[in-house]
MMTF fields as JSON, N, C-alpha, C and O atoms, coordinates in Angstrom:
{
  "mmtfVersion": "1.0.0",
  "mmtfProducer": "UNKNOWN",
  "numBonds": 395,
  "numAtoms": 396,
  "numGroups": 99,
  "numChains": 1,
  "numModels": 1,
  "chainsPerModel": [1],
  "groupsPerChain": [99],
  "chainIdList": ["A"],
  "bondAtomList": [4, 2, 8, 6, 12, 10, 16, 14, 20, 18, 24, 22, 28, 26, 32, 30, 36, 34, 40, 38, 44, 42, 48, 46, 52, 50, 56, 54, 60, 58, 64, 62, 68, 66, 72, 70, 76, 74, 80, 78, 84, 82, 88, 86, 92, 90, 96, 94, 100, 98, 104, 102, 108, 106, 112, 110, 116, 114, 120, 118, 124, 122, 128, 126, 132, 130, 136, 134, 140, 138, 144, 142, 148, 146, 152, 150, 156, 154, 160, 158, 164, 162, 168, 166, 172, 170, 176, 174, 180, 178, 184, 182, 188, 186, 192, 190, 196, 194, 200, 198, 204, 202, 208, 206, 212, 210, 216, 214, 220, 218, 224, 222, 228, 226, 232, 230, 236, 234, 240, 238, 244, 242, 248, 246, 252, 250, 256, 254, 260, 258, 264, 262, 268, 266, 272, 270, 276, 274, 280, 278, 284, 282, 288, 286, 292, 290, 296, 294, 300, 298, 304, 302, 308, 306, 312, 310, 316, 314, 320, 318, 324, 322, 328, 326, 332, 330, 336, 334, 340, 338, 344, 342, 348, 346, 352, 350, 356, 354, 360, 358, 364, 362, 368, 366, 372, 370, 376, 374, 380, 378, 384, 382, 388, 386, 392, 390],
  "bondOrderList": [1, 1, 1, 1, 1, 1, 1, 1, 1, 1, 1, 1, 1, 1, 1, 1, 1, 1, 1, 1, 1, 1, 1, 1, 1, 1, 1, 1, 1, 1, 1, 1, 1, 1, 1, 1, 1, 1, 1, 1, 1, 1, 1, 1, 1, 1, 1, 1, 1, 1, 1, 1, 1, 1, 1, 1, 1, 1, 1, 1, 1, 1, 1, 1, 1, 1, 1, 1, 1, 1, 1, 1, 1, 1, 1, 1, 1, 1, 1, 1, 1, 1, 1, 1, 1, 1, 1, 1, 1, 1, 1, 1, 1, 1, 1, 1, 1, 1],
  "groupList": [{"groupName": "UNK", "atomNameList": ["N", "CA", "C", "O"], "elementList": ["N", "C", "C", "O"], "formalChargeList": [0, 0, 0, 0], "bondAtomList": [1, 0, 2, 1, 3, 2], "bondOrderList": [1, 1, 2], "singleLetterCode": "X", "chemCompType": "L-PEPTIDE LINKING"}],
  "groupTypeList": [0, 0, 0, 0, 0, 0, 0, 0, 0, 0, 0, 0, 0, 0, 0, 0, 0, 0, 0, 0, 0, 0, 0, 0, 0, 0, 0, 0, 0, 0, 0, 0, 0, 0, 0, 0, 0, 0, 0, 0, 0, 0, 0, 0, 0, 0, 0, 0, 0, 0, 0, 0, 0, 0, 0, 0, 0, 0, 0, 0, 0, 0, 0, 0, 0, 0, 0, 0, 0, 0, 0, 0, 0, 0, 0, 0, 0, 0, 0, 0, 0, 0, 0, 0, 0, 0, 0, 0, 0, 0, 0, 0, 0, 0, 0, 0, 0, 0, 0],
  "groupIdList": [1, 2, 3, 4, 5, 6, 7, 8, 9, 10, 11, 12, 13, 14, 15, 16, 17, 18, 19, 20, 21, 22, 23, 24, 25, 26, 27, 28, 29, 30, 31, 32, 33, 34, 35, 36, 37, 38, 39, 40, 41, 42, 43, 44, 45, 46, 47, 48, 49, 50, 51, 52, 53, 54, 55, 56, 57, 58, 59, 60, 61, 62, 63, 64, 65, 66, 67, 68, 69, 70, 71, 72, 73, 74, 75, 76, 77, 78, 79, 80, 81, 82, 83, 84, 85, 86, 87, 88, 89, 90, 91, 92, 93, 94, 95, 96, 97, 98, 99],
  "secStructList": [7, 3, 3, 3, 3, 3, 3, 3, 3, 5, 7, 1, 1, 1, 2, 2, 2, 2, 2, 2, 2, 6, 6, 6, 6, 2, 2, 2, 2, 2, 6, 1, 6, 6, 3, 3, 3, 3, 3, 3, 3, 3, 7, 1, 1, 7, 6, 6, 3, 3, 3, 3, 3, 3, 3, 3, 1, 1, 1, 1, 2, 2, 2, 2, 1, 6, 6, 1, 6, 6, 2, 2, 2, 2, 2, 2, 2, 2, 4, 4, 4, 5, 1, 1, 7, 7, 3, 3, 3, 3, 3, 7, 7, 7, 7, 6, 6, 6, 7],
  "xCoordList": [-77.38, -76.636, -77.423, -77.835, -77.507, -78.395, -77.015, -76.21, -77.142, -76.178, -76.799, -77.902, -76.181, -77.647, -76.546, -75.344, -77.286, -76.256, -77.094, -78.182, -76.397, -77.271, -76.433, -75.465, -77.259, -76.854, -76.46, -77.136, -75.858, -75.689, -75.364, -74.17, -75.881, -75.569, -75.374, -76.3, -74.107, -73.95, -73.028, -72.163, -73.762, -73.317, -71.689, -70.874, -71.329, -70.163, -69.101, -67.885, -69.885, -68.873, -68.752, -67.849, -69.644, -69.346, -68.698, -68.546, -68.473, -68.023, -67.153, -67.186, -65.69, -64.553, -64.92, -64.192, -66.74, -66.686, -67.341, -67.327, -68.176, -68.908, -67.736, -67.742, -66.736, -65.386, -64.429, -63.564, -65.054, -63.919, -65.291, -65.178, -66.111, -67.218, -67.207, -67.272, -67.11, -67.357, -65.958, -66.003, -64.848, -63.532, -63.065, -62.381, -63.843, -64.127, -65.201, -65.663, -65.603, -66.999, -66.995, -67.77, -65.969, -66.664, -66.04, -66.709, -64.879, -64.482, -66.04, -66.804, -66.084, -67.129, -68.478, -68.82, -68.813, -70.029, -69.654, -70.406, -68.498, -68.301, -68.377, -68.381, -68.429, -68.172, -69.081, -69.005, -70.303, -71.659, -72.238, -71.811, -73.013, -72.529, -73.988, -75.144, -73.497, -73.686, -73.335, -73.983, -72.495, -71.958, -70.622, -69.552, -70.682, -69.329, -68.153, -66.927, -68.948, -68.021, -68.56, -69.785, -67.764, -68.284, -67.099, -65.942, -67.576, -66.812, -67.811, -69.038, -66.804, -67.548, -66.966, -65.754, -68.062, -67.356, -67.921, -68.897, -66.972, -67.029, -66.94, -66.351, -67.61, -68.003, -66.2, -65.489, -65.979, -64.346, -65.298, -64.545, -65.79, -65.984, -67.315, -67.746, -67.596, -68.627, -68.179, -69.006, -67.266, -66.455, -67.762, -67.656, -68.722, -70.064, -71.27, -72.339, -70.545, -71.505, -71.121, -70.212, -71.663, -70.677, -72.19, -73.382, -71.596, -72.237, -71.506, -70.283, -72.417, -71.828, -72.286, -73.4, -71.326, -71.837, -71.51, -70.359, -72.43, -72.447, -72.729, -73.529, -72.308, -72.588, -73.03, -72.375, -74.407, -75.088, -75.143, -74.987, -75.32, -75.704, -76.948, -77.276, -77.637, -79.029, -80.028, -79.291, -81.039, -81.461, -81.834, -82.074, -81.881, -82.223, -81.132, -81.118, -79.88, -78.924, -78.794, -78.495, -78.983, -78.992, -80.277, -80.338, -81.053, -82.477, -82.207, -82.635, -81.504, -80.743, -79.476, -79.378, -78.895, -77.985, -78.918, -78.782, -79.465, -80.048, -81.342, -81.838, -81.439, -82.224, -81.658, -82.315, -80.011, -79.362, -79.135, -78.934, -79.296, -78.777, -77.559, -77.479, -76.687, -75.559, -75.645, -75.033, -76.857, -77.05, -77.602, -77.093, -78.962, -79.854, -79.155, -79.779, -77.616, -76.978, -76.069, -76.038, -75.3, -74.338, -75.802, -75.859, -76.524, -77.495, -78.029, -78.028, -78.538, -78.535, -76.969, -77.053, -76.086, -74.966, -74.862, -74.515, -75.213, -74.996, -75.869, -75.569, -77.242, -78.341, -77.833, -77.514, -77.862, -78.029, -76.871, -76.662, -76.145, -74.742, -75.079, -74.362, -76.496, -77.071, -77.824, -78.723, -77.164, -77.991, -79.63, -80.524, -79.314, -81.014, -81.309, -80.386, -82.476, -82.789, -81.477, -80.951, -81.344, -80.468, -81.595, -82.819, -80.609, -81.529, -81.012, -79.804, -81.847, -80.807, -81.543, -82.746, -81.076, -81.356, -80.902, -79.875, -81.77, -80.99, -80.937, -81.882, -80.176, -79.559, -79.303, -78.97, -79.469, -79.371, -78.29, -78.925, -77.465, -76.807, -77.731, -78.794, -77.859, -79.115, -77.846, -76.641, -78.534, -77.825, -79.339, -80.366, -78.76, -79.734, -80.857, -81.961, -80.18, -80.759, -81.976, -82.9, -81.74, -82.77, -84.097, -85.283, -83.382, -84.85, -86.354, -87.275],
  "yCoordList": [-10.839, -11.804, -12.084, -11.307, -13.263, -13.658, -14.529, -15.328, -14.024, -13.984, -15.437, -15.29, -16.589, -17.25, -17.507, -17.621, -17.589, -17.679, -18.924, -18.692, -20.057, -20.598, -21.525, -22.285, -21.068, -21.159, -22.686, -23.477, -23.087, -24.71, -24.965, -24.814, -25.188, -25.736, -27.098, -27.885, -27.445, -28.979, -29.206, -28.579, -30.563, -31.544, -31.351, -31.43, -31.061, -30.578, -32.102, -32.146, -33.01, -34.346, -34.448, -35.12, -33.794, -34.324, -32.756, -32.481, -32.067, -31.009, -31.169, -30.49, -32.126, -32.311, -33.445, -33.823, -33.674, -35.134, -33.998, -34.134, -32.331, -32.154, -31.444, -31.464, -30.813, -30.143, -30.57, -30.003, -32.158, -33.114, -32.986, -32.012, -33.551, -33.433, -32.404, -32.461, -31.377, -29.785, -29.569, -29.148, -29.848, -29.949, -30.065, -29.365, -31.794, -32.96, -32.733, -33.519, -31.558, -31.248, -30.021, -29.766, -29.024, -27.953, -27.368, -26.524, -27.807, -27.906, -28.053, -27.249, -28.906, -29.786, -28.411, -27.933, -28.22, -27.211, -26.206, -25.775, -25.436, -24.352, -24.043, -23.003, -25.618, -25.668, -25.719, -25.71, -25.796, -25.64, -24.436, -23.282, -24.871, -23.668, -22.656, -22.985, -21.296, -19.931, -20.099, -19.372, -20.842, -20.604, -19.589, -20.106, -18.262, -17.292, -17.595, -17.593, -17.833, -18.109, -18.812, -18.934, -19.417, -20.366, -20.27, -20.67, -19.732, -20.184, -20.745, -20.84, -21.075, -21.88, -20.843, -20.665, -20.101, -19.266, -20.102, -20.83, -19.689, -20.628, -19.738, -18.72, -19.958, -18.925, -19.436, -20.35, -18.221, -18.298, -18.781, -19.676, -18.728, -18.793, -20.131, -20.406, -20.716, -21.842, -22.902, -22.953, -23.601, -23.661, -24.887, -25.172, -25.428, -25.718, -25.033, -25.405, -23.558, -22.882, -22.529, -21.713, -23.007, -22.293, -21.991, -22.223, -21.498, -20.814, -20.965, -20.819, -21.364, -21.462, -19.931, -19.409, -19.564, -18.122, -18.041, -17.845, -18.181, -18.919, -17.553, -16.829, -17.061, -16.111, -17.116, -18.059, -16.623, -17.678, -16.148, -14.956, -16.602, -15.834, -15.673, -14.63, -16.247, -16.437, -16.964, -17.104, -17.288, -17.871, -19.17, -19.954, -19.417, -20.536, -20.75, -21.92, -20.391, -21.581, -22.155, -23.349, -21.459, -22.135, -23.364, -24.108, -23.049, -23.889, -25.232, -26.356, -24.931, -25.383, -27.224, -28.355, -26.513, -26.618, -27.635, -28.777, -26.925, -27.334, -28.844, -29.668, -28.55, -30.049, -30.736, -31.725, -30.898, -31.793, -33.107, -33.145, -34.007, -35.526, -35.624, -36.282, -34.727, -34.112, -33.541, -33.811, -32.341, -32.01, -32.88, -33.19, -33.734, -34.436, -35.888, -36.769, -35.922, -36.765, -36.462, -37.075, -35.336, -34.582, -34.412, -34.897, -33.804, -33.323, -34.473, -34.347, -35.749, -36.702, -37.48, -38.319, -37.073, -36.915, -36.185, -36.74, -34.502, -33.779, -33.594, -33.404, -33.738, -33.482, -34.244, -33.556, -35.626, -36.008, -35.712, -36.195, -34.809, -34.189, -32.809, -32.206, -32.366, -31.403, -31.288, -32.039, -30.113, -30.245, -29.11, -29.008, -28.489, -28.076, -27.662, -27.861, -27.168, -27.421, -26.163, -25.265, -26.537, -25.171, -23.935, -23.829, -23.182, -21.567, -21.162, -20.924, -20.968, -20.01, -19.276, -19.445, -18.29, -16.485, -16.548, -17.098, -15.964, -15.342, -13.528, -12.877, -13.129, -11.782, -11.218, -11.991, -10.056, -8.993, -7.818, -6.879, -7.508, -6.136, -5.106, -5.325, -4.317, -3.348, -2.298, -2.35, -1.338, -0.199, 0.469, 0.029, 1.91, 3.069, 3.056, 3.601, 2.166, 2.414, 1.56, 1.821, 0.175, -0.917, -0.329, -0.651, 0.517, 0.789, 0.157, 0.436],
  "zCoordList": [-3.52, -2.726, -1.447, -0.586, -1.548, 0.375, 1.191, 0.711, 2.51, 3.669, 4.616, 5.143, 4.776, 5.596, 6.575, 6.335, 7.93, 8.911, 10.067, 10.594, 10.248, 11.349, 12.406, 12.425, 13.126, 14.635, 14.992, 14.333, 15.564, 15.847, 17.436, 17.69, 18.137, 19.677, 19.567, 19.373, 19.693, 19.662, 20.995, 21.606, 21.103, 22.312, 22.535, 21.615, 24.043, 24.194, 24.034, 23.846, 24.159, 23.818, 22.488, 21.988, 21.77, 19.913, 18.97, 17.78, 20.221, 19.015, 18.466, 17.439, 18.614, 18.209, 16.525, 15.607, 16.917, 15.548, 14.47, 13.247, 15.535, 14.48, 13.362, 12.131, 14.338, 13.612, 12.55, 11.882, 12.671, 11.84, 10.675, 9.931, 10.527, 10.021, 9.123, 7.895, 9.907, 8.822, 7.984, 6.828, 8.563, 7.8, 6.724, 5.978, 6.685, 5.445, 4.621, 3.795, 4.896, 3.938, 3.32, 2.399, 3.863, 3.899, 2.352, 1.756, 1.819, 0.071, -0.577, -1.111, -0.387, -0.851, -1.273, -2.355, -0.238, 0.181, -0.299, -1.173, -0.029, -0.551, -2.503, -3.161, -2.919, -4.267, -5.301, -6.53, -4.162, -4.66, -5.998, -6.052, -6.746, -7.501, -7.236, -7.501, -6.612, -6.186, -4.869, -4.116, -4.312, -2.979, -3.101, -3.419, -2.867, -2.801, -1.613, -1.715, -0.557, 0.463, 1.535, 1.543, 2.651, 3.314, 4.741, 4.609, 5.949, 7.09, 8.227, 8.261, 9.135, 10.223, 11.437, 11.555, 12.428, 13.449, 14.913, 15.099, 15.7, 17.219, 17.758, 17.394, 18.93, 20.245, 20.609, 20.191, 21.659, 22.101, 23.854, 24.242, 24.34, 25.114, 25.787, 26.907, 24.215, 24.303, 23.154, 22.243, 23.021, 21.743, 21.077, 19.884, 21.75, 21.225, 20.704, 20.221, 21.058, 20.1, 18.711, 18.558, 17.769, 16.35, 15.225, 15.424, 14.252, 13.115, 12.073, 12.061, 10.829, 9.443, 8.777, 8.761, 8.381, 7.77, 6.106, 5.716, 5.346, 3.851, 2.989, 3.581, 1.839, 1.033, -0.192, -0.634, -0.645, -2.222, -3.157, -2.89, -3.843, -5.124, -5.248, -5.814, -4.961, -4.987, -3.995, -3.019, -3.663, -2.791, -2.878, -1.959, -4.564, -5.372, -5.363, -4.982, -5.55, -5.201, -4.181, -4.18, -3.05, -1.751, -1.044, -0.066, -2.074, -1.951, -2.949, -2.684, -4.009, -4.322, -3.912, -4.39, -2.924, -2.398, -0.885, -0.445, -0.665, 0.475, 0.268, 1.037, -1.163, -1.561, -1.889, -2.213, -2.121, -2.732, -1.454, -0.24, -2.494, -1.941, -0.801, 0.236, -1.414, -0.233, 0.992, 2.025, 0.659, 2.145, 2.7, 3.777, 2.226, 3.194, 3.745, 4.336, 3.385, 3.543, 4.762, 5.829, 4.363, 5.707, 6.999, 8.128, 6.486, 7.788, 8.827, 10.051, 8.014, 8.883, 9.824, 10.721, 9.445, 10.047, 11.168, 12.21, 11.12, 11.888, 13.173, 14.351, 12.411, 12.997, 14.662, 15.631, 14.659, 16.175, 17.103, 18.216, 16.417, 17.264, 17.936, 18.734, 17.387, 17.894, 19.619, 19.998, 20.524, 21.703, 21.882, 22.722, 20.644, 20.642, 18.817, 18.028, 18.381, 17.213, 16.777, 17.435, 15.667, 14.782, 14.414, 14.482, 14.041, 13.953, 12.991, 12.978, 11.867, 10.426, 10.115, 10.315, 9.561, 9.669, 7.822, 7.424, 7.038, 5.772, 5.761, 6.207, 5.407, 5.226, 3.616, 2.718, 3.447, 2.504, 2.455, 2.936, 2.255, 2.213, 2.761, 2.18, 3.396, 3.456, 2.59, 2.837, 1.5, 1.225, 0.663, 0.149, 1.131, 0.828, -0.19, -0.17, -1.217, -2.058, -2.359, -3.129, -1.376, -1.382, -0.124, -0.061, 0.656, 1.644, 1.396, 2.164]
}
């Protein structure tokens, strides 16, 4: 399972379009197939700072996912609601046994 998590600083005037945005999409995204789960987390204290925190099955699904017509469609959407570049991180379970 890969964990991808990325960062989003968006413009404090458009966070309310990027929220409607992710709302109306996020069925959608989550339905992707090897997407397990899908939330959106907000700073309590920067409510323009937020993070999508996505569980894939694979990494190829998410590469997947991430070449589709859909994303490169939402992203030009999102992209100029952005106030600095995004940051995404992928993740692993660490357990003992993977050392």
């Amino acid at each position: 399972m890969l964990i991808r998590v990325v960062q989003l600083d968006i413009q404090e005037d458009k966070t309310s379009l990027f929220l409607e945005l992710y709302a109306g999409h996020q069925q959608t995204i989550s339905q992707n197939k090897g997407c397990i789960q899908l939330q959106l987390l907000q700073e309590d204290a920067n409510p323009n700072k937020v993070a999508t925190l996505s569980h894939w099955e694979s990494e190829k699904d998410l590469n997947a996912y991430r070449n589709s017509e859909f994303f490169k469609s939402l992203w030009t959407k999102v992209k100029p609601l952005f106030a600095s570049p995004a940051k995404a991180y992928s993740y692993h379970i660490w357990t003992p046994e993977k050392k």
